[in-house]
C-alpha positions in Angstrom: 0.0 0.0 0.0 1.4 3.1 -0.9 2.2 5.8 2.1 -0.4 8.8 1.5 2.1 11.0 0.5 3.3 9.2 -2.3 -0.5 9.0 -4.0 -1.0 12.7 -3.0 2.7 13.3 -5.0 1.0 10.9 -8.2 -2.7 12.5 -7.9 -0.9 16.1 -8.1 0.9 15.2 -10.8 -1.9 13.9 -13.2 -3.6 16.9 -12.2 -0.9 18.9 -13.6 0.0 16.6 -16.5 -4.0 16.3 -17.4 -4.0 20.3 -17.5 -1.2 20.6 -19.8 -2.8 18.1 -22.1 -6.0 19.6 -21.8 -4.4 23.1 -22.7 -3.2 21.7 -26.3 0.7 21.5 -25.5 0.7 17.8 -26.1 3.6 15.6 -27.4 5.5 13.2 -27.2 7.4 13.9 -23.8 4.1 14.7 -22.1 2.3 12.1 -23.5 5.1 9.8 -21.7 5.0 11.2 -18.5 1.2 11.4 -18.2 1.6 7.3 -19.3 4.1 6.7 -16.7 2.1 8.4 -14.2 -0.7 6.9 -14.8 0.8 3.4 -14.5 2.7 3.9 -11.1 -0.5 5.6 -9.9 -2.4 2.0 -10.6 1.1 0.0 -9.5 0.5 2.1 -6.3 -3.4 1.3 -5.9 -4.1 -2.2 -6.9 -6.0 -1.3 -9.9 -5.7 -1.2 -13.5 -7.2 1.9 -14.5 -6.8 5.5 -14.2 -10.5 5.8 -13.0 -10.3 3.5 -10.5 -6.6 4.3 -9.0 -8.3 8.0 -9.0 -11.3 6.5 -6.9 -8.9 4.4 -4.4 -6.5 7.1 -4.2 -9.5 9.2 -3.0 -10.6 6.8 -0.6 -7.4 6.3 0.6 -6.4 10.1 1.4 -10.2 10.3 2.7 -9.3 7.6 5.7 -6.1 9.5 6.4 -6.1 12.9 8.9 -4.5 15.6 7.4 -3.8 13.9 3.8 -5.9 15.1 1.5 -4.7 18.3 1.6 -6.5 19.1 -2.0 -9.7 17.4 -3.8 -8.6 14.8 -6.2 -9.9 15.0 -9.9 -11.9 12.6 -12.4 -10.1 11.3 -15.1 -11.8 11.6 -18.0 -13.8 14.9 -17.0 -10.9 16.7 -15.2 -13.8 17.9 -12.6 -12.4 17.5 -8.9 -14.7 15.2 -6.2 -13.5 16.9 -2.5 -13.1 13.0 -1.2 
């Protein structure tokens, strides 16, 4: 199980990688990272997609005091759910 601090590291890093792909600067360099995110992000949950490490990674900052310091988003939609 990965230590709440590592999944808050990998949620905040989608976030940002989802936003820069969302804003048009996509290529090949981003479109690696956001891969290799996404994969250690399900590694680090159990699960095998980004919709469900999303959904454990929010129920696992939820259970921990002080965690989830910020809401963690949807995939697909890029909408946040506050835990």
């Amino acid at each position: 199980m990965a230590h709440p601090d590592v999944l808050r590291d990998l949620v905040d890093r989608y976030t940002a990688l989802q936003a820069l792909a969302g804003s048009g600067r996509t290529g090949p360099e981003l479109r690696r990272r956001l891969e290799d995110t996404v994969y250690t992000l399900c590694v680090s949950t159990g699960t095998r997609t980004v919709d469900r490490a999303l959904a454990e990674a929010r129920r696992r900052l939820a259970s921990v005091p002080g965690a989830a310091a910020g809401p963690v988003p949807d995939s697909l939609s890029g909408t946040v759910s506050a835990g």
